[in-house]
N, C-alpha and C positions, 0 to 999 in steps of 0.2 A: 785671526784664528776663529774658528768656526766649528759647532757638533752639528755634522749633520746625521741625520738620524730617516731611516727608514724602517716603521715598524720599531722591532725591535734593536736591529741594527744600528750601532752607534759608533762615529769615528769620526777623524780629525783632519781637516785640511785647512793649510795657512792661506790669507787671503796673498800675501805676497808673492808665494811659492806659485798659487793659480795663475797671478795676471801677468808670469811670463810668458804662457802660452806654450811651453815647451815642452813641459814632463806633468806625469800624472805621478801623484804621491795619496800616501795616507799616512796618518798614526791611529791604529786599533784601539778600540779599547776590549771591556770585558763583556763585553753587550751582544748579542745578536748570534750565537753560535749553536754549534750543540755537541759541544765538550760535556761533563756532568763531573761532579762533583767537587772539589777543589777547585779544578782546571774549565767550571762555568765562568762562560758559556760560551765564549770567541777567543779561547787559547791558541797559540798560531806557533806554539816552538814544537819543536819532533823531542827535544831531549828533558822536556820534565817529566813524563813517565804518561801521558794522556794516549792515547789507543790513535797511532798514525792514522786511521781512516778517518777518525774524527777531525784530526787538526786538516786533514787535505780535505773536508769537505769544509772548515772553515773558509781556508783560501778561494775554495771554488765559489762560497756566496763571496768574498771579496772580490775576487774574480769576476765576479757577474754587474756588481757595483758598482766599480774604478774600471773596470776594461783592462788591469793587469793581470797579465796568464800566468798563474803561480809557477808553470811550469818553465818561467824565465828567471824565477829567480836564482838570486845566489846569495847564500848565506855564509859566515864564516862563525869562527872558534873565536868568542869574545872571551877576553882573562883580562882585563883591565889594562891594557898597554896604550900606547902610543903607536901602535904599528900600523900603517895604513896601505892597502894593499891594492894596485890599480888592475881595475876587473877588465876582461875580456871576454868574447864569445865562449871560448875556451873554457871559461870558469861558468858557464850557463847551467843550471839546474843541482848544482853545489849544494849537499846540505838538505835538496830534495829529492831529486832524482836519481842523483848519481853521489858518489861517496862524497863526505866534505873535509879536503884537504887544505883549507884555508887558517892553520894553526895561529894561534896567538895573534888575532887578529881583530883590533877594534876601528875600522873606519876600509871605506868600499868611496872607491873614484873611478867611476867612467866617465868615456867619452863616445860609447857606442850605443846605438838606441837598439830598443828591443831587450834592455838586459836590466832586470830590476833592481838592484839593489838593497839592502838591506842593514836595519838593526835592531835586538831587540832588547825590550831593559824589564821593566818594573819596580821602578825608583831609581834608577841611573836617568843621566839628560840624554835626549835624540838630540843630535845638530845636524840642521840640513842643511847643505850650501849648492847653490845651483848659478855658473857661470852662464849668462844668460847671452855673451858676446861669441864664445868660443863653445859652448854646448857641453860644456861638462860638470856632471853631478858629482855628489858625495853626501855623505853619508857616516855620522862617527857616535860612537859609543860613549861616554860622556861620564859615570863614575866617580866619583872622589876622587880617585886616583887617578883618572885618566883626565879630568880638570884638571888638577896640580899640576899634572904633568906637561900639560900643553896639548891633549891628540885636539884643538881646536886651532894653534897655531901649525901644529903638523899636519893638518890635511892642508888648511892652505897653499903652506910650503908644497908640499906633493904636485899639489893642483897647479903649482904657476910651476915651477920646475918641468911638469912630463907634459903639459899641453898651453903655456904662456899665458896662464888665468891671471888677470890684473883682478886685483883686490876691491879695486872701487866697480869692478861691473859684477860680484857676487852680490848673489838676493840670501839671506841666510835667514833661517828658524834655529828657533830653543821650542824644545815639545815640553808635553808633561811629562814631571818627574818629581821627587821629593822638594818640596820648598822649604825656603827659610824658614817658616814655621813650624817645621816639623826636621830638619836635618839636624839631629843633636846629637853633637860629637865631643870626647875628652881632648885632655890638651897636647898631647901628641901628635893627632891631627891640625890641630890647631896651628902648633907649630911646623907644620910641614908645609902648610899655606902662608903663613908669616915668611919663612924661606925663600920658595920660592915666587909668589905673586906679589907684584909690585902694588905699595902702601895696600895688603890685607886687610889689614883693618875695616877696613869701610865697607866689608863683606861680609863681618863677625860681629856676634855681639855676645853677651853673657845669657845665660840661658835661669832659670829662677832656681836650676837645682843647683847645689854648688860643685864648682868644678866641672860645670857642663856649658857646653857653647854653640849656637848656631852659627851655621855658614850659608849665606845665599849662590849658589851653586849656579842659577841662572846670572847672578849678576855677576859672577865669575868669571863664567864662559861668552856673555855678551863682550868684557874688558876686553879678554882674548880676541877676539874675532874682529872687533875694533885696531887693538895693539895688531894683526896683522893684515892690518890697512880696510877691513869691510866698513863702510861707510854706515854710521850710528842709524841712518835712516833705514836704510836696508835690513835691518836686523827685527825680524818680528818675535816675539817673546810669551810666552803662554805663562798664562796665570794658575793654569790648573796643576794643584798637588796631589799626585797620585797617591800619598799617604793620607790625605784627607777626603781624599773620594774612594774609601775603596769596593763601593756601589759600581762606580764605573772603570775602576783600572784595578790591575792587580798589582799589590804592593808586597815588598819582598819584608820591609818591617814590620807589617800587618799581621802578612802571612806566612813569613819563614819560605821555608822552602813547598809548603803542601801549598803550590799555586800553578799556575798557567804566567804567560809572558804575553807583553805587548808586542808588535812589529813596527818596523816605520819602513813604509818603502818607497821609492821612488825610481821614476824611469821617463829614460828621453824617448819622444815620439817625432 
């Protein structure tokens, strides 16, 4: 993983994700835009209240940077699910151009080039996975509850089901997002990971306030991705927490709701 940085412009691309040759990605951060106020300064969502010319002039310096045409993206309705949804042509400009009817939807699986993909958090995990034998990307939204849940073993499943993605030819990333350092949750949650993730524990620990507890959320979602067959090597991993940087990402424990969002996109060429 790597910031590369122009000027003010700052963003994220995985060394692995690069040396397949295939698709162009990024994860955004807060750097380089000209959003203003809350939503400074490279806010990229249309629905936290920033002035759409501003966020579509984000995209277009992104645009100008990675060579992805905003105007291929497609965006859906993230609620924290497991629902993953396979993009087509059809579904191009979703979300930007044209209305976005992509309801209750946390992870985007193509296999057509030209169509961007997308997800966006500010303290939830990005996971990219890119089929580097059969050419098909994805793309999931990653949450506490969408961790627990599996949307990391259900994109998989998607992916080898609608276009015969074998598990050991995926290249997979974890972007930034809240770290164990800073994920502090009661014991409700706690228990919901004890449930359902196999031996939990060794993803939790006691946190110094009483009755509070960390979850490593990346080392979660790497198990997963592993448990559905992604080969431990393949799997690149960001160290960066968006609640501890919030200089360069926007965080939603930071900042509540008065904030801007990151993007993760990627696309086949």
């Amino acid at each position: 993983m790597k910031i590369i940085e122009n000027g003010d412009l700052k963003y994220i691309q995985f060394d692995n994700i690069n040396k397949t040759g295939i698709v162009r990605h990024f994860f955004s951060t807060r750097c380089g835009g000209v959003s203003e106020g809350e939503f400074c300064s490279m806010n990229l969502s249309f629905t936290r209240g920033d002035k759409s010319e501003n966020v579509i002039k984000n995209f277009e310096i992104m645009e100008k940077e990675t060579g992805i045409n905003y105007k291929n993206i497609v965006m859906s309705r993230q609620t924290h699910t497991t629902n993953v949804h396979i993009v087509t042509k059809d579904d191009i400009g979703k979300g930007v151009t044209v209305e976005n009817d992509l309801e209750n939807t946390d992870g985007l699986i193509t296999n057509e080039k030209g169509i961007a993909i997308t997800t966006f958090s500010a303290d939830c995990v990005p996971l990219f996975f890119v089929d580097t034998e059969n050419k098909v990307i994805a793309l999931a939204h990653a949450g506490w509850r969408g961790t627990v849940n599996g949307i990391a073993l259900e994109t998989v499943k998607k992916m080898t089901e609608n276009f015969g993605t074998k598990p050991e030819n995926i290249v997979a990333a974890i972007g930034p997002s809240i770290g164990k350092c800073c994920f502090q949750v009661d014991m409700p949650v706690v228990s919901e990971f004890m449930d359902k993730i196999e031996n939990a524990k060794r993803f939790i620990e006691k946190d110094t306030e009483e009755g509070k507890f960390k979850i490593d959320l990346w080392g979660v979602n790497a198990f997963l991705m592993e448990k559905a067959g992604i080969l431990k090597e393949n799997i690149e991993i960001t160290d960066l927490c968006t609640m501890c940087n919030p200089e360069l990402f926007y965080s939603h424990r930071v900042m509540g709701n008065a904030r801007g969002s990151m993007v993760a996109v990627m696309e086949l060429i």
